[in-house]
C-alpha positions in Angstrom: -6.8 58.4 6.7 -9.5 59.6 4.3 -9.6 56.8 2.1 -9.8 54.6 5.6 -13.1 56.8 7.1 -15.5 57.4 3.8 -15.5 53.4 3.7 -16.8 53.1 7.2 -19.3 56.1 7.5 -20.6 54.2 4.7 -21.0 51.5 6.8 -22.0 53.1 9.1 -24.5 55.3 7.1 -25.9 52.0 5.5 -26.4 50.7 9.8 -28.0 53.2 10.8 -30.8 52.9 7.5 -30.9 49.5 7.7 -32.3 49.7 11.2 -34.6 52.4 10.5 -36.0 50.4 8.2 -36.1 47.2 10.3 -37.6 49.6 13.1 -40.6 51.4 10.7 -41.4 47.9 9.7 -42.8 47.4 13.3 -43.7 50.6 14.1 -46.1 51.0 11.0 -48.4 48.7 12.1 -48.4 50.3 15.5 -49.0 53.3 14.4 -52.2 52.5 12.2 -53.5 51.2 14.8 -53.3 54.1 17.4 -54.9 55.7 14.2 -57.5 53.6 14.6 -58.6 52.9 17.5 -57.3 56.2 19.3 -59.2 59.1 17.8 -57.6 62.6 19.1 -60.0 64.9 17.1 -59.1 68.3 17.7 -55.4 67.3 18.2 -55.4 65.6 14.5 -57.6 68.5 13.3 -55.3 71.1 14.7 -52.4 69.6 13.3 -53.3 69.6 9.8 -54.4 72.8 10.5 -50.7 73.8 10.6 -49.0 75.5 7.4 -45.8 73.9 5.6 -43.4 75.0 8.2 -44.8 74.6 11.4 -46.1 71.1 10.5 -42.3 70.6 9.1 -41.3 71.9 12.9 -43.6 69.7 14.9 -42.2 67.0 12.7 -38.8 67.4 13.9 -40.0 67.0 17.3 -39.6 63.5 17.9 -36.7 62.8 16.1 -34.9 65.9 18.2 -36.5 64.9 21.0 -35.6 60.6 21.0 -32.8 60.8 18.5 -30.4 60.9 21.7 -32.0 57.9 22.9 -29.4 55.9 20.8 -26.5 57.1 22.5 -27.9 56.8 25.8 -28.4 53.4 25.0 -25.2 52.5 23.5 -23.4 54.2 26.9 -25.7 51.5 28.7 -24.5 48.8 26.8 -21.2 49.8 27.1 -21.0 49.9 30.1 -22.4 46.4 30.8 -26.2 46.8 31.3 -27.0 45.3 27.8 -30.4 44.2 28.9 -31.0 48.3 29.8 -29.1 49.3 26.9 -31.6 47.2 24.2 -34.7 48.3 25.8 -33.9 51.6 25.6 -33.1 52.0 22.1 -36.0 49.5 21.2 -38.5 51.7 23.1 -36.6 55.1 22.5 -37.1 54.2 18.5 -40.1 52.6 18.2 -41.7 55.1 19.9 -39.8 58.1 17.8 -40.6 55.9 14.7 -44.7 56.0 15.7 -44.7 59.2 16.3 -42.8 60.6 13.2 -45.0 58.0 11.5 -48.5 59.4 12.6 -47.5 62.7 12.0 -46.3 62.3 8.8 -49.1 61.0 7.6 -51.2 64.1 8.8 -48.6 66.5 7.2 -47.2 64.8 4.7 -49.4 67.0 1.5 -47.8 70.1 3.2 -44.7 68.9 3.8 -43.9 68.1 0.2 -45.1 71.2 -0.2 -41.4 72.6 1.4 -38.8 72.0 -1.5 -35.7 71.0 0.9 -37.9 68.2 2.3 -39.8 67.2 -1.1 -35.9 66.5 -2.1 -34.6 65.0 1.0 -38.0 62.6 0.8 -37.0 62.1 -2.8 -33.6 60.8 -2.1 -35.0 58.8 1.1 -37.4 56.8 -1.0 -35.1 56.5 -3.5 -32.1 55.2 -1.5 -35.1 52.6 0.3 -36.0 51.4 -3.6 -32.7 50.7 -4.1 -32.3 48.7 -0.9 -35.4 46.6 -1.2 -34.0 45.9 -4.9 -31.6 44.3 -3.4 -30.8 40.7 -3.7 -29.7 40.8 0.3 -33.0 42.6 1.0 -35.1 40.3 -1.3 -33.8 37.5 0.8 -34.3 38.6 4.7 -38.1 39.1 3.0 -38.4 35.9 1.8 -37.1 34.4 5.1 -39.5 36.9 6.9 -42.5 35.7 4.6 -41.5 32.1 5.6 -41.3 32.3 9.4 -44.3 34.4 9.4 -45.9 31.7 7.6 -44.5 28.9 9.6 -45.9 30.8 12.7 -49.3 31.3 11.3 -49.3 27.2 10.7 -48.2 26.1 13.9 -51.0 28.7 15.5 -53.7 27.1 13.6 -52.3 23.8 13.9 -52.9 24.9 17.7 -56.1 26.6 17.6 -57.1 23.4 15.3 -55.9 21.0 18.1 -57.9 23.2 21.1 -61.0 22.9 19.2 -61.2 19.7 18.9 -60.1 18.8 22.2 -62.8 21.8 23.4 -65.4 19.7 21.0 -64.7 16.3 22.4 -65.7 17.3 25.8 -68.8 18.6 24.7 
């Protein structure tokens, strides 16, 4: 039985990151821009205000907070309201992954400064080198740069087209 579940909470385990990672990947970008354009002064300044461990505590926050989101959705889905299900998880950790992200950033010099996290972080950035060195990895990223760049084409082929139909009437 043990040689039967290390296999699949490997799977599992490797699930799990892989989503995360898919997730952060949109939620990066959302979250520099809140960052920019949404400037919370004495929130932000009271934030890095915090020492190591209470920044490390309003860290955890989130995650404690919307990790249960997953279930939740999974229960939905399970029990036939897919469409529920997927929004729910898509919000539940986009917005968990925004929030962790923006407060990382604020924290992140004193949170390194915590030696159980330093090495968790370690072995997180670690286990995403290894992924993105990846042949697998390398390929969903080329096929990502080439449908982004397909997209931005066809857009400009669009705006192109609007122009000069916009210049033609002139």
């Amino acid at each position: 039985m043990k040689q039967i579940l290390k296999p699949v909470t490997y799977i599992l385990a490797a699930i799990y990151f892989l989503v995360d990672a898919v997730f952060m990947a949109v939620a990066r970008p959302i979250s520099r821009w809140i960052g920019r354009y949404f400037e919370f002064r004495q929130l932000r300044a009271w934030i890095k205000s915090l020492p190591p461990y209470p920044s490390l505590a309003l860290f955890s926050v989130p995650v404690i907070i919307l990790e249960p989101v997953k279930p939740v959705a999974a229960y939905l889905a399970a029990t036939g309201q897919v469409l529920s299900g997927a929004l729910t998880f898509i919000v539940g950790e986009l917005l968990k992954l925004v929030l962790v992200e923006r407060l990382f950033h604020l924290t992140r010099d004193k949170l390194m400064r915590i030696p159980a996290f330093a090495w968790s972080y370690g072995k997180y950035a670690a286990a995403k080198a290894w992924l993105q060195a990846t042949e697998a990895w390398r390929a969903i990223r080329a096929l990502a740069r080439a449908a982004k760049d397909t997209v931005a084409r066809a857009r400009a082929r669009l705006v192109g087209s609007f122009s000069k139909l916009a210049t033609s009437r002139d």
